[in-house]
C-alpha positions in Angstrom: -36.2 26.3 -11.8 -37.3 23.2 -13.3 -36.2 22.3 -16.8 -34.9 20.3 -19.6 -31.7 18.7 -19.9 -30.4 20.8 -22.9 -30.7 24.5 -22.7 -31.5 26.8 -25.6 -29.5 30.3 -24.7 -32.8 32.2 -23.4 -33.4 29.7 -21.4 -30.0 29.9 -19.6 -30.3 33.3 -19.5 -33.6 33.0 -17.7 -32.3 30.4 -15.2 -28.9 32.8 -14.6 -31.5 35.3 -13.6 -33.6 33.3 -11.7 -30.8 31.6 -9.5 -29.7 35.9 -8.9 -32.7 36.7 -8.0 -33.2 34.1 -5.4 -29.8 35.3 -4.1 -30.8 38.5 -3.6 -34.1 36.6 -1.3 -32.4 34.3 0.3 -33.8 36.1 3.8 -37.0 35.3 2.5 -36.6 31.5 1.8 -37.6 29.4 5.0 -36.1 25.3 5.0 -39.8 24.5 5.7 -42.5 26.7 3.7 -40.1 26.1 0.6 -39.0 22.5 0.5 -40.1 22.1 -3.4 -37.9 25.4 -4.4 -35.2 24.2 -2.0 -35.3 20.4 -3.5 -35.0 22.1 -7.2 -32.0 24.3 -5.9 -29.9 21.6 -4.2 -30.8 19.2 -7.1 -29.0 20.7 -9.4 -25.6 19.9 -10.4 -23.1 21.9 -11.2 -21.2 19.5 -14.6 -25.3 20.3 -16.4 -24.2 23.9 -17.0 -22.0 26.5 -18.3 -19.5 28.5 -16.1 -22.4 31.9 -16.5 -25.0 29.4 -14.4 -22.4 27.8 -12.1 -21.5 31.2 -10.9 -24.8 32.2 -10.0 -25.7 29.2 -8.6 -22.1 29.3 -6.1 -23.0 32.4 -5.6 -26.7 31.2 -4.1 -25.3 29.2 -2.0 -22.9 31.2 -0.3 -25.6 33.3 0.3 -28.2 30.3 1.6 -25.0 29.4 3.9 -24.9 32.9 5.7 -28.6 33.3 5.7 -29.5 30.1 7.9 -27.6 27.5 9.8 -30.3 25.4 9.0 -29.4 26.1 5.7 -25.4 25.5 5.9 -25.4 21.4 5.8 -27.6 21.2 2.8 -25.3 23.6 1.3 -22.6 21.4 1.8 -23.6 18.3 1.1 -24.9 20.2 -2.3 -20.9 20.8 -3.4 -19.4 17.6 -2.1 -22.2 16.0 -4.4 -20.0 17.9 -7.5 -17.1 15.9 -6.4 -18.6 13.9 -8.9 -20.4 13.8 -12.4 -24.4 13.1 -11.6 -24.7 9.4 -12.1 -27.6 9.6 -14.2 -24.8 10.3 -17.0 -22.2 8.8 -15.9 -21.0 7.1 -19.3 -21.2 10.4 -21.0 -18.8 12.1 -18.6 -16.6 9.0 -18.6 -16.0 9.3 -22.3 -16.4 13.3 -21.6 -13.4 13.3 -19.4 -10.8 11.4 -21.6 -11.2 14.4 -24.1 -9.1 18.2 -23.5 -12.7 19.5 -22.8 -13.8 17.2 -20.3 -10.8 17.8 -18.2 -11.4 21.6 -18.7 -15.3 20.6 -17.2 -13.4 19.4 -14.3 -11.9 22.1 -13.6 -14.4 24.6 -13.6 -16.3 22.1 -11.5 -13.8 21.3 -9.0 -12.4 25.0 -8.6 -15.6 27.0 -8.0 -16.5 24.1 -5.5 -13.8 24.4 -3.5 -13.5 28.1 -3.7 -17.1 28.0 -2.5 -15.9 26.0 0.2 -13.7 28.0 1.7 -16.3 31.0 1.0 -19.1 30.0 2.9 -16.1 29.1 6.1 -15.4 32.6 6.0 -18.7 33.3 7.0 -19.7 30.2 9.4 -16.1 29.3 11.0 -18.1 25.8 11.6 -17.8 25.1 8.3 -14.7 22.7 7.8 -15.8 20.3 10.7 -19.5 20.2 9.3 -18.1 19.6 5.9 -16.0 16.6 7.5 -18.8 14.4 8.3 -20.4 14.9 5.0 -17.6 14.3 3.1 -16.8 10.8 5.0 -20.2 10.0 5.0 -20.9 10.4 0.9 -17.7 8.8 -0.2 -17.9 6.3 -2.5 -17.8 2.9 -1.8 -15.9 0.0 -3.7 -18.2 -1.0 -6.2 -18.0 3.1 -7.5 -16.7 3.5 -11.3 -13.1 3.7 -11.1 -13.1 7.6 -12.7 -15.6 8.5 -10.1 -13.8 7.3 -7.0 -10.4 8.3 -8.4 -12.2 11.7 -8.6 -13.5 12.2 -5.4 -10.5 11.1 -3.5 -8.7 13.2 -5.8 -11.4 16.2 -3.9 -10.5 14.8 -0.7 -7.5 15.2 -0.8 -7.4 18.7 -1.9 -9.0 19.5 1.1 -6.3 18.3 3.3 -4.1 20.3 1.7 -6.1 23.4 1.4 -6.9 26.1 3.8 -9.4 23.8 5.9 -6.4 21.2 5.8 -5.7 21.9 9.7 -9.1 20.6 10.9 -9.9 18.4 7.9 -7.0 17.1 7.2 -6.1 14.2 9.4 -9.6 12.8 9.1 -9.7 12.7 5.1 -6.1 10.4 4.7 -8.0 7.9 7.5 -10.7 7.6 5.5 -8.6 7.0 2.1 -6.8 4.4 4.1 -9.9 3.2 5.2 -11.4 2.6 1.7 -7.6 1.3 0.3 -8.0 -1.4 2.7 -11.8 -2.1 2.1 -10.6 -2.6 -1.9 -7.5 -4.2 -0.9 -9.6 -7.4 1.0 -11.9 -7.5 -2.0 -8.7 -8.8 -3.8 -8.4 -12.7 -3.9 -5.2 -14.8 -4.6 -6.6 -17.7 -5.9 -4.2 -17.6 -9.0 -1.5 -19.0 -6.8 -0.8 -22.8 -6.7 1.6 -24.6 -5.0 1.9 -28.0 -6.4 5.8 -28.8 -5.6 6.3 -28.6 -1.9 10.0 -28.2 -2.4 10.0 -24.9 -3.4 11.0 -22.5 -1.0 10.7 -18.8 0.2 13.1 -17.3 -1.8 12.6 -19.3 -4.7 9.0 -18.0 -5.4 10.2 -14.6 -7.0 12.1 -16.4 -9.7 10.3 -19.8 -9.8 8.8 -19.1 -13.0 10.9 -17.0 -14.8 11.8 -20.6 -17.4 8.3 -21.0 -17.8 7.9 -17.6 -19.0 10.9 -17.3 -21.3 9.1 -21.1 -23.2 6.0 -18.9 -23.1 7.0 -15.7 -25.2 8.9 -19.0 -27.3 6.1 -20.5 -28.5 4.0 -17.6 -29.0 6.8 -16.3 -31.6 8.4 -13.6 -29.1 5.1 -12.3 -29.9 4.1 -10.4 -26.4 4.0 -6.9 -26.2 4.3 -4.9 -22.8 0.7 -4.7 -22.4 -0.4 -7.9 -23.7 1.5 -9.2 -20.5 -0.1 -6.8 -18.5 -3.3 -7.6 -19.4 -2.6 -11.0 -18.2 -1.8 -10.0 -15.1 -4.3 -7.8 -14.2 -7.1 -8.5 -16.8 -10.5 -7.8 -15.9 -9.8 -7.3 -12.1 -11.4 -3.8 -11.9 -10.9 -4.0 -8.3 -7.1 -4.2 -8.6 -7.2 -1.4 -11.2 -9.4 1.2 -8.9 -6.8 0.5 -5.8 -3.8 0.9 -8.3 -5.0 4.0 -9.2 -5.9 5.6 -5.6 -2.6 4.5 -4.4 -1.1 6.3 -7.5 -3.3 9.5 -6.4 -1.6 9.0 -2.7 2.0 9.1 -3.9 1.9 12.2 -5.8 -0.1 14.0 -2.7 2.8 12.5 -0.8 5.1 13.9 -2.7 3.3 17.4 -3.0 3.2 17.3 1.2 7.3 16.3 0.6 7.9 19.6 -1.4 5.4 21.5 0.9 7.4 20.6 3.9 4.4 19.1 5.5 5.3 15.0 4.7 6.2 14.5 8.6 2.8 16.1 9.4 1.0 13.7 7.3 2.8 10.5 8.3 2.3 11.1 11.9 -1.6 10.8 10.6 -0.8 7.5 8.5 1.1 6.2 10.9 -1.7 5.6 13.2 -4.1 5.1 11.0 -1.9 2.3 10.2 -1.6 0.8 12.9 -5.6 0.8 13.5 -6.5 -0.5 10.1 -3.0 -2.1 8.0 -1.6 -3.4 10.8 -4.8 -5.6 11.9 -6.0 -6.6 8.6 -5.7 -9.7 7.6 -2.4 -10.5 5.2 -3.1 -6.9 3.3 -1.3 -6.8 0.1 -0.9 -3.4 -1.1 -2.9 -0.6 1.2 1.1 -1.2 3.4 3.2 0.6 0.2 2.0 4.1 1.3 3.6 3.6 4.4 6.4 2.1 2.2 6.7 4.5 -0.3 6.3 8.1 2.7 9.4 6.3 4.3 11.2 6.8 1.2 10.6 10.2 0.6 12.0 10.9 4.0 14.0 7.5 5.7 15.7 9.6 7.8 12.0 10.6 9.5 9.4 8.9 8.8 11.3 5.9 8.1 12.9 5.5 11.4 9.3 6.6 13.1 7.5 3.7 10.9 10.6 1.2 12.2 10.4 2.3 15.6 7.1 2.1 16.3 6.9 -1.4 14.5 9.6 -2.3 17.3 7.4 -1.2 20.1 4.3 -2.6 19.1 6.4 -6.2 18.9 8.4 -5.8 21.8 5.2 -4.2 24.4 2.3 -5.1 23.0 -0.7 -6.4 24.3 -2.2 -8.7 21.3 -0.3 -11.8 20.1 -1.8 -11.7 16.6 -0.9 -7.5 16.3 2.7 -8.2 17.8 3.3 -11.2 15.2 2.0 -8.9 12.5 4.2 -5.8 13.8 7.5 -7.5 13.7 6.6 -9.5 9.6 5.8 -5.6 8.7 9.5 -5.1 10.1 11.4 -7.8 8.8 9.9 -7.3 5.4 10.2 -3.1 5.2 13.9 -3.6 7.1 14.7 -6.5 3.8 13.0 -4.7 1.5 13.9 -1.0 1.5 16.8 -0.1 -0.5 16.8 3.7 1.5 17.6 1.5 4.7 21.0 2.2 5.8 22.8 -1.0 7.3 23.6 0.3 10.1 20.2 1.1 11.0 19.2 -2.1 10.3 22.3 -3.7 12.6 20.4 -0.8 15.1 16.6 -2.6 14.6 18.2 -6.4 14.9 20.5 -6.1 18.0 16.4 -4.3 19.4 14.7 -8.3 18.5 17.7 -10.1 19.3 17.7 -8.6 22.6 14.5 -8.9 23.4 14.2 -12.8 22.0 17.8 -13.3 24.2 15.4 -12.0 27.4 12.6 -14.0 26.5 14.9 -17.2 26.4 16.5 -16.6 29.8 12.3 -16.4 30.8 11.3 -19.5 29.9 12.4 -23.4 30.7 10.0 -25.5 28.9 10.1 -27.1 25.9 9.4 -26.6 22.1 5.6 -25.1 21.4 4.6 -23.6 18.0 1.5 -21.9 19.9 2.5 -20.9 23.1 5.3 -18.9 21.9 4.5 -17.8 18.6 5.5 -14.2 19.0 8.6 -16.2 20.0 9.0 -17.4 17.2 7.7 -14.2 15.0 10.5 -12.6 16.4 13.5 -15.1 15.2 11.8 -15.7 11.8 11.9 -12.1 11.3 16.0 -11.9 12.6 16.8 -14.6 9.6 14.7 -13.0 6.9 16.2 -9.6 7.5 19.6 -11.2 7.7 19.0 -13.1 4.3 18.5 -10.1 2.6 21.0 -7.8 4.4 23.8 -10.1 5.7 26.4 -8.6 3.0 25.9 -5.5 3.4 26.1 -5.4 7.0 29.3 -7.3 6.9 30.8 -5.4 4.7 31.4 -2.8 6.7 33.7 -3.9 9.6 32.3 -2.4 12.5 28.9 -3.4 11.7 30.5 -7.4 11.2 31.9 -6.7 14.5 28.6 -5.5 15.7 26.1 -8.5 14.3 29.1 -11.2 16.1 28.4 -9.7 19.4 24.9 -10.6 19.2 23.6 -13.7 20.8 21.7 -15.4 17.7 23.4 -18.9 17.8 22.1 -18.8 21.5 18.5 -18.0 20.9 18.7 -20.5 18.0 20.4 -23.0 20.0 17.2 -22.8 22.8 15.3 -25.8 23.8 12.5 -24.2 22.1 14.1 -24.8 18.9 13.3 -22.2 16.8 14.8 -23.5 13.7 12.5 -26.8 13.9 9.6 -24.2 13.9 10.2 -21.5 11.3 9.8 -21.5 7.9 12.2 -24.5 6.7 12.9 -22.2 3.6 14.3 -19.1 5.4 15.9 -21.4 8.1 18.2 -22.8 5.5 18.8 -19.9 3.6 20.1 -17.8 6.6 22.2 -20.6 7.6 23.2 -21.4 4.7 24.8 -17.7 4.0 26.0 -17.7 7.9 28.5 -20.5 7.3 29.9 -19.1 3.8 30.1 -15.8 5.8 31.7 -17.2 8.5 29.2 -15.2 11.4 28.2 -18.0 13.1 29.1 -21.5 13.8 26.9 -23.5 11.6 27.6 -27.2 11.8 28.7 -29.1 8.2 25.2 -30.5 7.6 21.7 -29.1 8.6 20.3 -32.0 9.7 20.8 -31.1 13.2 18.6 -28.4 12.5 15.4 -30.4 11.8 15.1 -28.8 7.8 11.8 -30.7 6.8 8.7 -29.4 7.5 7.5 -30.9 10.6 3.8 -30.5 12.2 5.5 -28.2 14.3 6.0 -25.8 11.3 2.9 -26.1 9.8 1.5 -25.0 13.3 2.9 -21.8 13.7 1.0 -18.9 13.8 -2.0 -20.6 14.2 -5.0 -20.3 11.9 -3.6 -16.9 10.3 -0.5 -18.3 9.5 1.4 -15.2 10.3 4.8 -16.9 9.7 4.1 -16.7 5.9 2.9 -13.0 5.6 5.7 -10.8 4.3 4.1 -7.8 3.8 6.1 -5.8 1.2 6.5 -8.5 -1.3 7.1 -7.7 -4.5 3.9 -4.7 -5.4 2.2 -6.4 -8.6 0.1 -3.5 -9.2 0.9 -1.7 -12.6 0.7 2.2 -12.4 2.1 2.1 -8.3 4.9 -0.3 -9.4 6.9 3.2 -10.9 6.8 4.3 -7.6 8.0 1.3 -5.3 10.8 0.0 -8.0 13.6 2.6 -7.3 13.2 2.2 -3.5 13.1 -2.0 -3.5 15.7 -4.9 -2.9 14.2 -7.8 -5.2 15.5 -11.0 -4.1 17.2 -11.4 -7.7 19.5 -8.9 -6.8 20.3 -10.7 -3.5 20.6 -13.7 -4.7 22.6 -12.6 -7.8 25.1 -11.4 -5.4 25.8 -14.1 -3.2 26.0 -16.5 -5.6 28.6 -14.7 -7.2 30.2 -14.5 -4.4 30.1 -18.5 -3.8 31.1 -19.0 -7.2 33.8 -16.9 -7.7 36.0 -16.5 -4.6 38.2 -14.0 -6.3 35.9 -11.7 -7.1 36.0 -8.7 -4.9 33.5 -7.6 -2.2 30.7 -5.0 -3.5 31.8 -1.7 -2.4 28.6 -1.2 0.0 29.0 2.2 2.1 27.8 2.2 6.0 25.1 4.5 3.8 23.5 1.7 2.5 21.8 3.8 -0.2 23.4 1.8 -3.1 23.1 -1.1 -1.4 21.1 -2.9 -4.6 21.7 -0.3 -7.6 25.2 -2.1 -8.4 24.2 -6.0 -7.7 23.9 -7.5 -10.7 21.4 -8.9 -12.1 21.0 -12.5 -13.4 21.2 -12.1 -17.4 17.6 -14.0 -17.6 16.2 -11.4 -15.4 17.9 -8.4 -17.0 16.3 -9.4 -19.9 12.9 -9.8 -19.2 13.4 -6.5 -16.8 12.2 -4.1 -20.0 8.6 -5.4 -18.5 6.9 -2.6 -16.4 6.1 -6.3 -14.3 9.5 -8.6 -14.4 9.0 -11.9 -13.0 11.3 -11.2 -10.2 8.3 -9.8 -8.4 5.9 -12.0 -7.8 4.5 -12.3 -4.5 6.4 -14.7 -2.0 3.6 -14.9 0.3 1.4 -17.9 -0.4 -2.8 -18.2 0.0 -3.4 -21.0 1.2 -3.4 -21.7 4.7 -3.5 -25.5 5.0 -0.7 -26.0 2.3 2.9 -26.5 3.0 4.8 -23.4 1.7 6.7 -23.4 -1.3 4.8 -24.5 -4.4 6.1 -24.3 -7.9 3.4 -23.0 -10.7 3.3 -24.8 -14.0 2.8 -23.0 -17.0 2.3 -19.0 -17.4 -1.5 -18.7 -16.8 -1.0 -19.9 -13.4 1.4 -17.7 -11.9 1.4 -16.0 -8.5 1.7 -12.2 -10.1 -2.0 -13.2 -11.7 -4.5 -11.4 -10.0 -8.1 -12.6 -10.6 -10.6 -11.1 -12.1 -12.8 -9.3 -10.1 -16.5 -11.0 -9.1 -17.7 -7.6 -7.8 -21.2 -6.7 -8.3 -19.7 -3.9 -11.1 -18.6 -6.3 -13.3 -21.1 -8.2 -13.4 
């Protein structure tokens, strides 16, 4: 059983031999009295040998399995250590698996482990919920080689849609979410300056869009797709391994889609959401599964993602969780282009209802900190409305709908909401309700306190909750393929009402109550189209800004330094 590396052809006959042998003696082998011919058995690994010794040794362990339960765990653990190539060679198999034979390696691997997998169930029904623990409990953690974790949440997740699916299932997404969230943290913003206070919201997708047109100038229109790329993202391996897990996500979520099963899945990351995204603080990507499941099925899971986003905010018990609830709303409500309008009128006359109630509750005055969910909840009503005002009016009934509401009431409250959200979405919404005519907006905003006050700067507290907007723009390169079709960029938005400013007898954009064209015919500004051959157009850069002692807004000088920049990784791997 013990031998070299490389394997003359007598000596794998001899160790094909050996390995049947022992199979035929398992009854005889005792987890005690053999330890050393136990340690030589589990210490192999299946990617050392040829498909004539990986059968005999899947063979062994089935038979181990069945012979002892004392036997069945170290069996286990044995396979879900193939998830993997050994990591004595793991730059061999790295280069191995970017050639045709390497991925053929993988497959003989992977399929004879899981096939022993559901082998050794058959004969100890136990099996699956044994095999659950292990497999949590060995999974890689952050710092792994992107190929290796990509590879063994690529096992994972082939368990939860196998045969052992049912009892396995729910347990192997919660821990993928687990580690997308864990990789997500690791991920700084410290690219993002904000120098020029007179920025806003809204401007921050397009701010640097100049700067990056004088860029490819001087360098003699000289940048290549990947060149730009590499600017964003180079060197951040951390970035890179949570691109490509989230990648391995959306296609099982689109498998579970064809497989019918998407609903049953959701229901898993839907709380697993709320236990981990929800309450982590300003998460940046882990949120566009959740984003990306509720477009393969808005009528479902999106409505069940909304709904329960609406309940957290409106019944919760935590201030900071009912804040965070109702920014995951307004951004997913703004951001999702499968979102009908009406369901969004639906989900706004829900917070305007509830901050109506909370008005009629209270007498005192203006206070950032005492009613911050308060003030959560308005912020969130103008942010959806800046992005979805047209195409809720546009169809009468829902125009009809959104004046019935009592917004200029709840803005009108002594607790002066508009003198404590974010200055920049404060003036866009009312700027776009007096050219729409929804609600009476007086001639000048002064009356509305637009400077950022103390008061401002003091919402939300320490986490700073009025600035997270949770599904801003995704920067990440191979996910982006994914999220683009279903999202509203604010360049489209903005394109359209300015239009609409500018030319008055241009005609409305024919927007259906189905809301599922709502963006594809908004055009585009011609800067943007142009640039929009890039996989990463500069009208997605993040709109949420780091730091949280600095004023929002903050315009970024010069390409190095803008906000789509992620930095590179200080992780004990790249060092």
């Amino acid at each position: 059983m013990h031998h070299k590396d490389r394997l003359v052809p007598e000596e794998v006959a001899l160790l094909v031999t050996c390995l049947k042998a022992l199979t035929g003696a398992v009854s005889c082998i005792h987890i005690v009295h053999h330890r050393s011919l136990l340690a030589a058995i589990f210490g192999m690994s299946l990617w050392n040998y040829g498909t004539d010794v990986m059968d005999a040794m899947v063979e062994l362990l089935i038979s181990l399995a069945a012979s002892s339960g004392q036997l069945v765990d170290l069996c286990l653990e044995m396979l879900v250590t193939n998830f993997m190539p050994p990591s004595s060679s793991s730059t061999h198999f790295i280069e191995l698996l970017k050639q045709p034979r390497g991925v053929d390696k993988k497959h003989q691997v992977l399929d004879r482990v899981h096939s022993t997998f559901q082998d050794i169930a058959n004969l100890v029904p136990l099996t699956p919920l044994r095999l659950e623990k292990i497999v949590r409990e060995r999974m890689p953690n952050i710092y792994t080689k992107e190929p290796f974790i990509v590879m063994y949440v690529e096992n994972m997740l082939r368990l939860e849609s196998g045969a052992a699916g049912k009892l396995v299932g729910g347990s192997m997404i919660v821990a993928i979410m687990d580690r997308l969230i864990d990789l997500d943290v690791e991920i700084a913003w410290d690219d993002i300056l904000q120098d020029d206070f007179s920025k806003g919201i809204f401007d921050m997708e397009l701010e640097d869009l100049e700067g990056f047109s004088d860029h490819v100038q001087q360098d003699g229109n000289e940048l290549t797709r990947e060149s730009l790329i590499q600017r964003f993202f180079g060197g951040n391996l951390v970035a890179e391994k949570l691109d490509s897990l989230l990648v391995l996500t959306f296609e099982h979520l689109e498998s579970c889609t064809e497989s019918g099963r998407l609903i049953q899945v959701f229901e898993t990351l839907l709380q697993s959401f709320q236990k981990t995204v929800l309450t982590a603080y300003k998460s940046k990507f882990a949120q566009f599964v959740m984003f990306y499941a509720c477009s393969l099925d808005p009528e479902n899971c999106g409505k069940m993602f909304a709904s329960t986003l609406v309940d957290i905010f409106v019944s919760g018990v935590y201030p900071a969780w009912r804040m965070s609830a109702v920014a995951y709303l307004a951004s997913y409500l703004s951001r999702a282009k499968f979102v009908t309008p009406s369901f969004v009128a639906t989900t706004l006359e829900s917070l305007v209802k509830w901050c109506f109630e909370y008005c009629n509750n209270q007498d005192g005055d203006i206070n950032p900190k005492a009613h911050k969910v308060f003030y959560a909840g308005c912020q969130a009503i103008m942010y959806v409305l800046c992005f979805r005002m047209k195409s809720i009016i546009s169809v009468p009934r829902l125009r009809s709908q959104l004046r019935l509401l009592r917004i200029e009431d709840i803005l009108r409250h002594p607790l002066k909401p508009l003198q404590v959200c974010l200055p920049s979405i404060v003036e866009e919404f009312l700027r776009l309700a007096k050219t729409n005519g929804i609600f009476a907006v007086p001639d000048t905003f002064a009356d509305y306190g637009m400077l950022e006050s103390e008061l401002s700067r003091a919402f939300g507290g320490i986490e700073r909750l009025d600035m997270f907007f949770p599904f801003d723009p995704c920067l990440l390169r191979k996910s982006d393929r994914f999220i683009r079709p279903n999202f509203v960029y604010w360049s489209m938005v903005r394109s359209s009402y300015y239009e609409d400013e500018e030319d008055e007898s241009a005609s409305d954009e024919d927007i259906t109550e189905a809301g599922v064209d709502m963006a594809d015919d908004i055009s585009v500004d011609e800067d943007i189209a142009h640039f929009d051959e890039f996989d990463y157009s500069l009208d997605k850069m993040s709109i949420t800004p780091r730091d949280s002692s600095a004023k929002f807004g903050g315009r970024v000088h010069g390409f190095v330094q803008m906000p789509s920049k992620i930095r590179p990784s200080t992780s004990p791997e790249s060092l």
